[in-house]
N, C-alpha and C positions, 0 to 999 in steps of 0.2 A: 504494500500500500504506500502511497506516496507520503510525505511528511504533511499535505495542506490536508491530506484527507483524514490522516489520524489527529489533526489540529484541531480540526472542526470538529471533528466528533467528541474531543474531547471536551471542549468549549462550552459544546451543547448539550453536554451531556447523556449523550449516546454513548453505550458498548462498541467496541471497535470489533465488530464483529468479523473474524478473519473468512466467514463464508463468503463475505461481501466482496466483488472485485470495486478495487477503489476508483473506477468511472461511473460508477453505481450511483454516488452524492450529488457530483457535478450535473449530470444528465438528469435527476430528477428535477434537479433545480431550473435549468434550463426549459426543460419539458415544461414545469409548474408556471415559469415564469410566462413564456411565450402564448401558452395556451391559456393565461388567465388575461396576458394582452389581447387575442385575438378573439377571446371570446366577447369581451366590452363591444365589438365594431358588429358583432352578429346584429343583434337586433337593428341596427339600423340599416345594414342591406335586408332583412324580411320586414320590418315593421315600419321603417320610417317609410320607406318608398311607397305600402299601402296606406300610409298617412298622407302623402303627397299625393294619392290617385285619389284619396275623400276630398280634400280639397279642388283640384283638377276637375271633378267632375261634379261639385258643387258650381265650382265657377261656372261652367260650362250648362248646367243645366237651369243655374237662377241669371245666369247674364252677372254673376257676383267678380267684378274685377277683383277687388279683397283675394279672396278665397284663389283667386287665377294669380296675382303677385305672390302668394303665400306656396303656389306650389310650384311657380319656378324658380322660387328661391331654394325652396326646400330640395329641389330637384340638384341644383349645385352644390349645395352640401352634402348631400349624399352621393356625389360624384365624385368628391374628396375623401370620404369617409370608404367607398369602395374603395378608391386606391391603395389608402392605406392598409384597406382590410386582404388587399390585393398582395402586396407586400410582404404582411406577416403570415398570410395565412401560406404563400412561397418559402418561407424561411420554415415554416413546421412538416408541410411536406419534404424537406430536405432533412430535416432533423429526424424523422421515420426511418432515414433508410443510415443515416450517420449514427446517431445513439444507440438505435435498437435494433443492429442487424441480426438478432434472435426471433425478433418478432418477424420482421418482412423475408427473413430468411426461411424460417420453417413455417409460416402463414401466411405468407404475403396472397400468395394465388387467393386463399379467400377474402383477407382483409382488403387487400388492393382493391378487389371489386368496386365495393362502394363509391373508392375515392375515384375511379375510373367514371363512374356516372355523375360524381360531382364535380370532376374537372368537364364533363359537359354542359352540365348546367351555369356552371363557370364561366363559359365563352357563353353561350346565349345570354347570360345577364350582361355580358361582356359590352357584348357587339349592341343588342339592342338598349343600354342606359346611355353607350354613343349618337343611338339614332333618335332617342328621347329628347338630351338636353340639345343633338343638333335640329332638332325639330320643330322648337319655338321659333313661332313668326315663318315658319317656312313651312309645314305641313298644315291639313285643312284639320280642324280643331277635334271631331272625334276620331278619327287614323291615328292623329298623334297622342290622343291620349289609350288607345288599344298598343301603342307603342311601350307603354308604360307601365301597360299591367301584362304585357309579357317578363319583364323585368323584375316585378313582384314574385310571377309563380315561379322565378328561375332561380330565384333567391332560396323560398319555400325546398325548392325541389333537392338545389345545392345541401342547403342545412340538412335536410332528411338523411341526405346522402349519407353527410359525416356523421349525424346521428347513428345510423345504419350500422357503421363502421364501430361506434362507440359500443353500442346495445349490443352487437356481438361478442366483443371485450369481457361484457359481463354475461350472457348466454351466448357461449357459441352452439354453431348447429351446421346445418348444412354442408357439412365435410366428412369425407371417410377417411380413415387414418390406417397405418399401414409401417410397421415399425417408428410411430412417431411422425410421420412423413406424410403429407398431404396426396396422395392419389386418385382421388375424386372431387369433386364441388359443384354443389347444384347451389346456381347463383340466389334464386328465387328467394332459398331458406337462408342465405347468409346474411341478403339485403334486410328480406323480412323476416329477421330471425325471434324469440321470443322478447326480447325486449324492445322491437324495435316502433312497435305503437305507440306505448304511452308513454319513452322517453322525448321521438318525435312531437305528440302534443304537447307535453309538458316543455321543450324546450321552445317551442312556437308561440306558448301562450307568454312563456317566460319574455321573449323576445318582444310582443306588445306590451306588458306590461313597462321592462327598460325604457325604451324608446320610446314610448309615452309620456311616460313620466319626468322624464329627463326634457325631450322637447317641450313638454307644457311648464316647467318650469322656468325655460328660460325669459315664457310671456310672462307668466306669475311675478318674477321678478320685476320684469318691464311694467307690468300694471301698480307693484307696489311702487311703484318710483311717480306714478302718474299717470301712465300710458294707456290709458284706458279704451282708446280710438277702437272701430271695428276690427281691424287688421291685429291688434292683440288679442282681442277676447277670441274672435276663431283662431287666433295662431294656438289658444290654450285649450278653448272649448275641442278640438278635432282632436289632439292626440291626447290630452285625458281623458276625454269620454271614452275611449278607444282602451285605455290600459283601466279605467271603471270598471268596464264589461268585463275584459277579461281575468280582474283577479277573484272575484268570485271561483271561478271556472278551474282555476288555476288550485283552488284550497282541496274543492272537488275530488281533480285529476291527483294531486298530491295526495290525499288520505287512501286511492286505489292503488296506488305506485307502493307507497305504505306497506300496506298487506304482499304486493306481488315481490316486494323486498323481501317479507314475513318469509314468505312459502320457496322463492329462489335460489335468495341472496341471505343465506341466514348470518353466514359469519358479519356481512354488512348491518343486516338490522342488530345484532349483538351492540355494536357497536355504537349505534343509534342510538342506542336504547340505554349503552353504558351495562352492560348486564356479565359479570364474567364468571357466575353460574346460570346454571338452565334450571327454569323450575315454573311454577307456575304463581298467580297471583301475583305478579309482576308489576309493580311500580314505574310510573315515569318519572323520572329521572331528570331534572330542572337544574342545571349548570350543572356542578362539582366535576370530580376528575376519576380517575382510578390509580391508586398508590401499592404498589405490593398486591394488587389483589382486591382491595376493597375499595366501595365507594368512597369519597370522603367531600365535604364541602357543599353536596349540589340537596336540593329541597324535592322530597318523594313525594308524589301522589299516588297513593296506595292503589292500586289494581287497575290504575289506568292503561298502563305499557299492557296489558294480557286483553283490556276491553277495547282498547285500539287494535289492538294485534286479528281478535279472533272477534271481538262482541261477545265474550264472556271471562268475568274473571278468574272460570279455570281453563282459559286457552295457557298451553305450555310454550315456552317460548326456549330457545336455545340460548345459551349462554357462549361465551368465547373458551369456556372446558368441554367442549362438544365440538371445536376444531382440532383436528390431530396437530400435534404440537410443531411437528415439522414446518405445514404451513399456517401456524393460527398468529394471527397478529397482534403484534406487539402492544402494550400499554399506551406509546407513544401514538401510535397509529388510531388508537381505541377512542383514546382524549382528543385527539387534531379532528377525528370524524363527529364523535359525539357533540363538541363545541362550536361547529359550523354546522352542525343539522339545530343545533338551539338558536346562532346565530338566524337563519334561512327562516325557520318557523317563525320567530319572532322579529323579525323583518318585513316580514310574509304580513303578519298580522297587523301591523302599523299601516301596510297601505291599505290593508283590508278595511280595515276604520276609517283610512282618508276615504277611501270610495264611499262608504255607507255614508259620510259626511256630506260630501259632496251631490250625492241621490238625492237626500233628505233636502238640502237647499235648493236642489235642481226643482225637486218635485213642490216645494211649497214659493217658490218664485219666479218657474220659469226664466231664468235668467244666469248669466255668466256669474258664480261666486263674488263678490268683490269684498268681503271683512280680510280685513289685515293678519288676521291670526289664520284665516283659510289659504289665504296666501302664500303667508312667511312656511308656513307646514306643504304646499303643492311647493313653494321656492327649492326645497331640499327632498321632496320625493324621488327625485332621480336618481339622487346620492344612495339614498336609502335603496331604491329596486339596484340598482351597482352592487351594491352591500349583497346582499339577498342572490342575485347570479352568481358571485364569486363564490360564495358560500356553496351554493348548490352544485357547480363543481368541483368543491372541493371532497363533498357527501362523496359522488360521483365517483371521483377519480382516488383517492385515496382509500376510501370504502372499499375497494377492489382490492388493494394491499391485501398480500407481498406478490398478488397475481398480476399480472398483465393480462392475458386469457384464461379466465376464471376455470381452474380445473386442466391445464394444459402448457400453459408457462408461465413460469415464475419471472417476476422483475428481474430478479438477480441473472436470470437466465438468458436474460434478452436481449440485456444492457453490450456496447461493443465492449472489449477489452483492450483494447491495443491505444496507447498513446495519453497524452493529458490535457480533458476537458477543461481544464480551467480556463485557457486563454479562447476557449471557444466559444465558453460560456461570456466572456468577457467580449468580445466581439459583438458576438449577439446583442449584448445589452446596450453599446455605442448603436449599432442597426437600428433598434426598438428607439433610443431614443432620438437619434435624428429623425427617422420617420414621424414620430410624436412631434417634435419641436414644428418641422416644417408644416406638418399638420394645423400644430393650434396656430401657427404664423399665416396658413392660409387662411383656414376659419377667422381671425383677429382680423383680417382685413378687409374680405365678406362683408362681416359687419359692421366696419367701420364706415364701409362703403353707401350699405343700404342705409346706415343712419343717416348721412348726410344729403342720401336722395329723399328720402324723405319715405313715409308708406303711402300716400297717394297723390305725388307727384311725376310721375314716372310712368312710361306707356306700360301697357299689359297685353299680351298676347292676344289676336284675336279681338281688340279692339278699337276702339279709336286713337290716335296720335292724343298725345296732351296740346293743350291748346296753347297757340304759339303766343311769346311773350307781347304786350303791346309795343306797337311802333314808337318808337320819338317825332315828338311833334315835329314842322318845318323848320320852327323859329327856336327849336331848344330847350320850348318852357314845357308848362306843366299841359297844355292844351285846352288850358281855363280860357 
């Protein structure tokens, strides 16, 4: 093992465990890092650009210029926001086949699948968000907005993909095996393999909620300042309504995911759940940690974990001494999942209350929020659904821990061996953040720009010219 790698672990308080090859650290870290970047830009190639089609086709169907400025504006931002998403999400395909030639080595035929149909939907989002944003003031106003909603379902189609790709990670299928060695693949079962529905909606719905939230914030903002013109309240009203709807949906889909954890993915719900014996009448389990064994610190709700689990408090639930020890995960691993699934739910549940907030003044006023405290609370919703996504891949991706394919390869096993990730990982992270910096430098300008044009001083697509300034009189005065 290298000196940086037994540093850190001692640092951190980790066993130096000699099974571990020391590119094992580095490549998680990489992996965690890159994949917590590119997951941020997701929802707003799926959700923002069906934000930008509600508006587009509001404009278009009330003659509402507002609503038409609002989505070619939004159309430009999410033209920058694909690039970037364009960028990192290049750097993680590469990191597949660099970190983990265990995985694409002895799985790839199935795992590649997936990515194979989402580097399709990749170029169709590609080519047609080019013939989208070239399409204002030059194509005839419903073509160019069916231009647009190709771009939505390629997005859609893309995430699925990678979804697809994920969900097998944690149920694979559709492969025959053959001393270890892939000799069959029936595509069908890989794409749609057991998990690949309800991570699919759940990461879809997750995606409106972000990107909602986050865009309706930045009007929230602009209206607590003053802003209150048309062109704010629909810049907020369309994509909170929009992430409204869908966290309901989303608590729903989450408490079925739940159970198919329950019955799956037990050593992950263990974890969940904090539970490291199997028994029944099973408590939830509210913060704390696991020390030597036992809980300590976190506040029990007696039989709830076994009435979540099954709907009865003597549903038996498996503990993490019901994993064979070879592969059962570590304490550290137990604590990092169980505190982002508390983090995620209670994240979860804040926006869930902003929405019900929201309904209830929708429904007894008819009209855009405007109280300052409803405000200052949508101002930071974004922050918050950020919160709650990262969270939720962390459940995800470390909840799988020490597997990589749950049942078939181990992390340790997949990780490359040869050479020192360090300066790669270091590379990476100058990449990530010039792409970040040039980003927000373009965004910062964007709006620099629209504020000084004004929100309705400016032609709109599809409309009339603004009306030219007046003439100077002959003589130079004022024309009195």
């Amino acid at each position: 093992m290298t000196p940086s790698y037994l540093a850190f672990r001692a640092l951190s308080g980790l066993p130096a465990a000699a099974a571990e090859p020391s590119q094992l650290l580095p490549a998680r870290v990489q992996m965690a890092f890159t994949l917590g970047f590119h997951i941020v830009l997701v929802p707003f190639g799926v959700a923002f650009t069906f934000m930008m089609l509600l508006a587009h086709r509001r404009g278009l169907r009330h003659g509402d210029d507002q609503a038409l400025l609002l989505a070619r504006r939004w159309s430009k931002v999410a033209a920058v926001l694909f690039a970037v998403g364009a960028v990192s999400g290049t750097v993680l395909t590469f990191e597949l086949g660099v970190l983990w030639p265990g995985l694409m080595g002895r799985y790839g035929a199935a795992f590649g699948f997936p990515f194979a149909i989402e580097g399709l939907f990749f170029f169709l989002e590609a080519i047609f968000m080019a013939i989208y944003i070239y399409g204002w003031d030059r194509l005839p106003p419903w073509p160019h907005f069916w231009t647009g909603a190709v771009v939505t379902l390629a997005s859609v189609g893309g995430t699925a993909s990678v979804v697809a790709a994920n969900g097998w990670m944690n149920q694979p299928g559709g492969i025959v095996l053959r001393a270890g060695r892939i000799v069959d693949v029936a595509p069908a079962k890989v794409f749609f393999n057991g998990a690949f529905w309800w991570e699919t909606v759940h990461m879809l719905l997750a995606a409106y909620i972000v990107a909602g939230f986050t865009v309706a914030g930045v009007y929230a903002s602009g209206m607590l300042k003053g802003r209150r013109d048309p062109y704010h309240r629909l810049g907020f009203l369309i994509p909170f309504t929009t992430a409204a709807i869908a966290m309901p949906l989303q608590f729903v889909v989450g408490d079925f995911i739940a159970r198919e954890v329950f019955e799956k993915e037990p050593a992950k719900f263990a974890a969940l759940e904090l539970l490291p014996t199997t028994g029944d009448h099973v408590a939830e389990t509210l913060g704390g940690i696991l020390v030597d064994g036992q809980v300590r610190y976190g506040i029990p709700l007696p039989n709830v974990g076994s009435v979540l689990a099954g709907f009865t408090p003597s549903t038996r639930i498996k503990g993490t001494d019901a994993i064979p020890p070879a592969v059962r995960p570590d304490e550290g691993v137990v604590n990092v999942v169980h505190l982002a699934f508390d983090i995620m739910v209670g994240t979860a549940t804040l926006l869930l209350l902003l929405s019900a907030w929201f309904a209830w003044l929708w429904w007894r006023r008819r009209t855009v929020p405007a109280g300052r405290w409803f405000l200052r609370c949508a101002t930071v919703a974004g922050l918050v659904a950020l919160v709650c996504l990262e969270s939720g891949w962390v459940v995800t991706e470390v909840g799988r821990q020490p597997w990589t394919v749950v049942g078939l390869l181990l992390t340790r096993d997949a990780v490359t061996t040869t050479g020192d990730l360090w300066p790669f990982l270091g590379a990476a992270l100058a990449i990530y953040a010039g792409v970040a910096i040039g980003a927000g430098y373009a965004l910062r300008a964007m709006h620099r720009r629209w504020r000084a044009e004004g929100d309705a001083a400016v032609s709109v697509p599809y409309g009339p010219p603004p009306a030219p300034s007046p003439a100077p009189s002959a003589t130079g005065g004022d024309g009195a």
